[in-house]
Backbone as CSV, one residue per row, in Angstrom:
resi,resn,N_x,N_y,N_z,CA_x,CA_y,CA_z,C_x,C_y,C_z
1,UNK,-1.676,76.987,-56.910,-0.334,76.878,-57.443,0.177,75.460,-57.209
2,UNK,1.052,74.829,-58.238,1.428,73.816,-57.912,3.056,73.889,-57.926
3,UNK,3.539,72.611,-57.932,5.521,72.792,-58.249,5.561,71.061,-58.902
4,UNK,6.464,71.253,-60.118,7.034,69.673,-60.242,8.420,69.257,-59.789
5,UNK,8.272,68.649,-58.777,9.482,68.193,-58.033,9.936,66.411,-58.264
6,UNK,11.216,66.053,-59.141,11.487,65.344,-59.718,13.026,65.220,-58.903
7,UNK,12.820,63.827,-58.281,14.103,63.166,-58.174,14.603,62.232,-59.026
8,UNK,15.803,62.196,-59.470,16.406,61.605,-61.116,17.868,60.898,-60.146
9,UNK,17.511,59.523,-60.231,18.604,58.585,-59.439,19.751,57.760,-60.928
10,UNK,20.712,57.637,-60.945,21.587,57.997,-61.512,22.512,56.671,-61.311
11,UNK,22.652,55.493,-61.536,23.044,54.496,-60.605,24.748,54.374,-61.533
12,UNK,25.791,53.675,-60.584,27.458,53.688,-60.844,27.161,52.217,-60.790
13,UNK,27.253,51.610,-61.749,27.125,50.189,-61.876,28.796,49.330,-61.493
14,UNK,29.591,50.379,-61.271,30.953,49.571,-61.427,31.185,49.873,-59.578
15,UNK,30.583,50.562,-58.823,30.361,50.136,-57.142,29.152,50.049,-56.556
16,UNK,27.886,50.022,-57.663,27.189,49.750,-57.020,26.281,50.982,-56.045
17,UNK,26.713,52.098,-56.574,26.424,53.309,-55.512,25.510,54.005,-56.769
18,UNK,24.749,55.476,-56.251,24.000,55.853,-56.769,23.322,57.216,-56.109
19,UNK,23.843,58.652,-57.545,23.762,59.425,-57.299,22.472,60.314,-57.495
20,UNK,21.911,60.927,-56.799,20.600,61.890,-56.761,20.764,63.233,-57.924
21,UNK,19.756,63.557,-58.309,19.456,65.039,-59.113,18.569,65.088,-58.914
22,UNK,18.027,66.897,-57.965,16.600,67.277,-57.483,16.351,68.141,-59.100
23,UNK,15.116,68.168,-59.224,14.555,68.968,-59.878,13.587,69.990,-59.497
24,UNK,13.183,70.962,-59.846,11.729,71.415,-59.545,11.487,72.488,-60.369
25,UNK,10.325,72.020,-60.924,10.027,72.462,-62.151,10.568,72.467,-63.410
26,UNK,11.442,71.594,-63.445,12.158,70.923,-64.337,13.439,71.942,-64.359
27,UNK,13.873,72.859,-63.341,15.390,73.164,-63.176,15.849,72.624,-62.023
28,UNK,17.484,72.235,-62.378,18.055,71.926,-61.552,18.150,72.429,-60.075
29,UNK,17.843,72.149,-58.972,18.250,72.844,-57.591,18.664,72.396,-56.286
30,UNK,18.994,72.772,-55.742,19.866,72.405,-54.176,19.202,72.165,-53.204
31,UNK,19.964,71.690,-52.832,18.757,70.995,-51.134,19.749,71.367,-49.962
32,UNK,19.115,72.681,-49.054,20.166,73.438,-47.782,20.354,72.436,-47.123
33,UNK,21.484,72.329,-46.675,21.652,71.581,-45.478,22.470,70.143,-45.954
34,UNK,22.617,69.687,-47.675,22.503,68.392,-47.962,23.854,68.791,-48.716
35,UNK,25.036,68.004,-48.752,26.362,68.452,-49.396,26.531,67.532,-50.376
36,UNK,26.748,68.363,-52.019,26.754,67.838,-52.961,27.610,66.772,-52.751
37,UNK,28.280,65.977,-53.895,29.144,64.916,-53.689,30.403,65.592,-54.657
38,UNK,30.488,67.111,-55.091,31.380,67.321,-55.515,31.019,68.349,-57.189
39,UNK,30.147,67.560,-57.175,29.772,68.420,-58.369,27.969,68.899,-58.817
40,UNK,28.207,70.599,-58.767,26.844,70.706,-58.344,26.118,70.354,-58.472
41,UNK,24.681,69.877,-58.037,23.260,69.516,-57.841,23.417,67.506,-58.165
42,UNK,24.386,67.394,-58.198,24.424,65.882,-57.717,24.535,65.311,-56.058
43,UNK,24.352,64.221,-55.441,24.154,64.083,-54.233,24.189,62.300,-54.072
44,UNK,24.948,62.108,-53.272,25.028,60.966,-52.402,23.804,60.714,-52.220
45,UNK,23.447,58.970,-52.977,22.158,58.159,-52.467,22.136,58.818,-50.953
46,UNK,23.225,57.718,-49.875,23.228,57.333,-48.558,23.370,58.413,-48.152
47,UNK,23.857,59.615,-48.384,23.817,60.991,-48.023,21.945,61.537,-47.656
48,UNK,21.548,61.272,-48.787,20.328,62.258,-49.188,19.212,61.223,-48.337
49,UNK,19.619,60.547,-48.059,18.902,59.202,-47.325,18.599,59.412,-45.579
50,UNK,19.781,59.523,-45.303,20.214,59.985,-44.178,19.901,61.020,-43.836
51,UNK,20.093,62.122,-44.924,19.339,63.408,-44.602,17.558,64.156,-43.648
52,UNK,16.849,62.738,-45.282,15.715,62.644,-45.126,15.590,61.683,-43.717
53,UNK,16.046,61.310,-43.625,15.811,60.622,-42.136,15.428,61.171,-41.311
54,UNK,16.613,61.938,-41.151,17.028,62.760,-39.864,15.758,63.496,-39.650
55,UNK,15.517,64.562,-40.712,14.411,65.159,-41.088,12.604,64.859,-40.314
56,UNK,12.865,63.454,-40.799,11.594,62.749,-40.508,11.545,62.116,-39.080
57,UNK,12.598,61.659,-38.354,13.008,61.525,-36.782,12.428,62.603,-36.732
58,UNK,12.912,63.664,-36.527,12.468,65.120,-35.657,10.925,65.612,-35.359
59,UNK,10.312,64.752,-36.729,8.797,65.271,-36.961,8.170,63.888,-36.314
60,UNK,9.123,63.012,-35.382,8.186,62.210,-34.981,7.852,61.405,-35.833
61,UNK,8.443,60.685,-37.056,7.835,60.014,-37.835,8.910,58.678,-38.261
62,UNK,8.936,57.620,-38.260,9.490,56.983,-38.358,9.298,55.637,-39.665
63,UNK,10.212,54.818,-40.158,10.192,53.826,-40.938,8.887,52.979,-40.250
64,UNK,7.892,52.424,-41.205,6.507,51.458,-40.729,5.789,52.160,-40.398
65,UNK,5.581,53.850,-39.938,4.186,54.350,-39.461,3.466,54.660,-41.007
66,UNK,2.030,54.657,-40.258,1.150,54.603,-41.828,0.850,55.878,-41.854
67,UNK,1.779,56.597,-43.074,2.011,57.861,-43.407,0.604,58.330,-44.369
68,UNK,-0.580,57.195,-44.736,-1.753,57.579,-44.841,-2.612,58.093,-44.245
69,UNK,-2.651,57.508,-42.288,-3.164,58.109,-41.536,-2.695,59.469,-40.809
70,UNK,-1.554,59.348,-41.320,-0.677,60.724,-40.836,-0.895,61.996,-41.282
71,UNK,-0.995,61.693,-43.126,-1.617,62.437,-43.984,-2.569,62.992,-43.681
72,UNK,-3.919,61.908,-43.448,-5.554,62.214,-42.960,-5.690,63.217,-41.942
73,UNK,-4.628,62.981,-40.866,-4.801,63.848,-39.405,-3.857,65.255,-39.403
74,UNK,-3.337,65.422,-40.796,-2.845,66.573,-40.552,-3.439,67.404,-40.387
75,UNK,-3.242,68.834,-39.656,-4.015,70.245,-39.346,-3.097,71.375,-39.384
């Protein structure tokens, strides 16, 4: 089985900011934990950023590790 999971970035040229749309499988859907910016299945760049961060802190994984060898050694 597979899934198509499509992030669609959305950019506000008049501040410079820039809003997220998840996809998967080409319908729109939500991400728990991540608070729209107001209107459904849209999302704060620096929001969804931050999110994924956090996310990736916890698993021990940080900005510069080589997420190739990380890949390789998974079990």
């Amino acid at each position: 089985m597979s899934a198509n999971i499509q992030w669609i970035l959305y950019e506000n040229q008049i501040n410079n900011d820039f809003l997220v749309k998840f996809l998967l499988n080409e319908k729109e859907a939500t991400i728990n934990g991540l608070q729209n910016c107001g209107t459904p299945f849209y999302y704060k760049w620096v929001d969804v950023k931050e999110f994924y961060t956090l996310k990736l802190d916890k698993m021990g994984i940080h900005s510069g590790d080589n997420m190739h060898e990380y890949l390789m050694n998974v079990r």
